[in-house]
N, C-alpha and C positions, 0 to 999 in steps of 0.2 A: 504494500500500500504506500509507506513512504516512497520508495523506489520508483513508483508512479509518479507520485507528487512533485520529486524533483525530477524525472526523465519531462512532465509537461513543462516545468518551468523553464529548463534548460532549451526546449523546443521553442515556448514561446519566447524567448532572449534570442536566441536564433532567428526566429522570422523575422523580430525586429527589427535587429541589428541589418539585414537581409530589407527588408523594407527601405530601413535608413539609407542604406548605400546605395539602392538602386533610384532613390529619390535626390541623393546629397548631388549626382550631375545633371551640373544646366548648362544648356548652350545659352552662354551670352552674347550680346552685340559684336563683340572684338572676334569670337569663337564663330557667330554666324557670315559677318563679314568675310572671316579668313576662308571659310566654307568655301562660299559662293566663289571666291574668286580662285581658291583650289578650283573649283568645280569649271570655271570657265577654261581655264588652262588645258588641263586633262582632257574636255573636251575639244582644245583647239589642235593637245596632241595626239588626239584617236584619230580624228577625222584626217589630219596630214596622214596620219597610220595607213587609215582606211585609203586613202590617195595611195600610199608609195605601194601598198600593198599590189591595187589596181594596176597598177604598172609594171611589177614584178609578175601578175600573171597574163598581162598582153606582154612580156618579155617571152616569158617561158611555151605560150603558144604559139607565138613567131618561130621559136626556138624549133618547134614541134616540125611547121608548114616547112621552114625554110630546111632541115633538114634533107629530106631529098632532092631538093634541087641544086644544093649547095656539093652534093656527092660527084655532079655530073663535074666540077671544076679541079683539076688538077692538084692546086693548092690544096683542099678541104681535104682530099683524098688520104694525105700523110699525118694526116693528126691521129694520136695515138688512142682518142678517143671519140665516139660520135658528139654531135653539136649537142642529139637532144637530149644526153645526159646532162647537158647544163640546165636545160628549160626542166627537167624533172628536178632538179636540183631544187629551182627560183621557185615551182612550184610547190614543192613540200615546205621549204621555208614560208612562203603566203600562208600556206593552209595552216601550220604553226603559230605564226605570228598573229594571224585574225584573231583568235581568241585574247590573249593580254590586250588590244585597243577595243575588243568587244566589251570586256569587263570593263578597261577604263570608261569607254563611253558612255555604258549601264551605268557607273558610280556617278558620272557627272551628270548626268541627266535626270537622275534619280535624287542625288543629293541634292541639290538646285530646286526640283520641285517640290521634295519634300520640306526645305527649308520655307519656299516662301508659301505654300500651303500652310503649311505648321502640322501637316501630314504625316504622323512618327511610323508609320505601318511604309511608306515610297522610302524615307529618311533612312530607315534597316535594311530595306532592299538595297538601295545603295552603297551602304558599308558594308554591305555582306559581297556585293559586288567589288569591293575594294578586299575583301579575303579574299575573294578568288583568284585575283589578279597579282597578289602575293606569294598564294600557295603555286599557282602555276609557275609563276617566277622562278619560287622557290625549288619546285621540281624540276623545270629545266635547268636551273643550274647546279644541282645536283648530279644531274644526267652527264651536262657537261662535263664534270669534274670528275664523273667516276670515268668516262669516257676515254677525258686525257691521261689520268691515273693506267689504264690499260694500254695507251699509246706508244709513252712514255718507253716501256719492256719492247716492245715490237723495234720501237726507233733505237735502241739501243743493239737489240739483237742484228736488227740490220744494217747498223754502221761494221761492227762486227764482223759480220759476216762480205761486206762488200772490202773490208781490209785484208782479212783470207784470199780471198778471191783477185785480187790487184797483189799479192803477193806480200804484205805485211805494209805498204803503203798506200794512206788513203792519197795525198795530194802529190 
């Protein structure tokens, strides 16, 4: 019975405190101003985003057309790899890259209307928008890093091996 008595008070000093904090932040004027004008930025760098993006995938479909016609020239013929592995290249990067200016753009569009509504339900979509655009961040760069991590052994091994092979000099 005591045990009760203090597991409920303990509960309610919990909720409180838990109330307290989640009421103790306010967005003030200096907080909302900085918002909005985050908010216009980010949107001014999505939409460039959204632009270079654009253009990297009329690069990579150029890439695609002009391949065979470029096969019939001389020149083209000696390269050690075809053109439109570059355009699959530009194109996997696009399709990559959309997402982080998707998110930014969601965050700034979101933030901004939820601010001057006073709309808190758009204002959460927005910063949850702005996790995504981190945690993706954050996973590509991870990816990166274990990527080069695994490089690294290969570029080694094959300096290596290209010094064997030249006879114990590389230069």
């Amino acid at each position: 019975m005591e045990t009760e008595i203090n597991t409920n008070k303990i509960a309610e000093k919990t909720t409180e405190q838990a109330e307290k904090n989640e009421n103790s932040l306010r967005i003030t004027s200096v907080s909302k101003d900085n918002l909005i004008s985050t908010s216009r930025w980010a949107n001014f760098i999505a939409i460039v985003g959204f632009v270079m993006l654009g253009i990297m995938v009329v690069i990579s479909i150029s890439s695609f057309i002009l391949t065979p016609l470029m096969g019939e020239f001389q020149d083209f013929q000696s390269m050690p790899f075809p053109l439109y592995l570059f355009g699959l290249i530009y194109l996997t990067y696009a399709i990559i890259g959309f997402f982080p200016y998707y998110f930014l753009y969601t965050f700034a569009r979101k933030v901004k209307k939820g601010l001057e509504t006073g709309d808190q339900s758009i204002f959460d979509t927005g910063l949850i928008n702005l996790r995504r655009l981190a945690l993706f961040v954050g996973v590509l760069m991870i990816i990166a890093l274990s990527m080069l991590l695994l490089i690294i052994p290969v570029m080694v091994f094959s300096f290596g091996m290209l010094q064997s092979l030249s006879g114990g000099t590389m230069f």
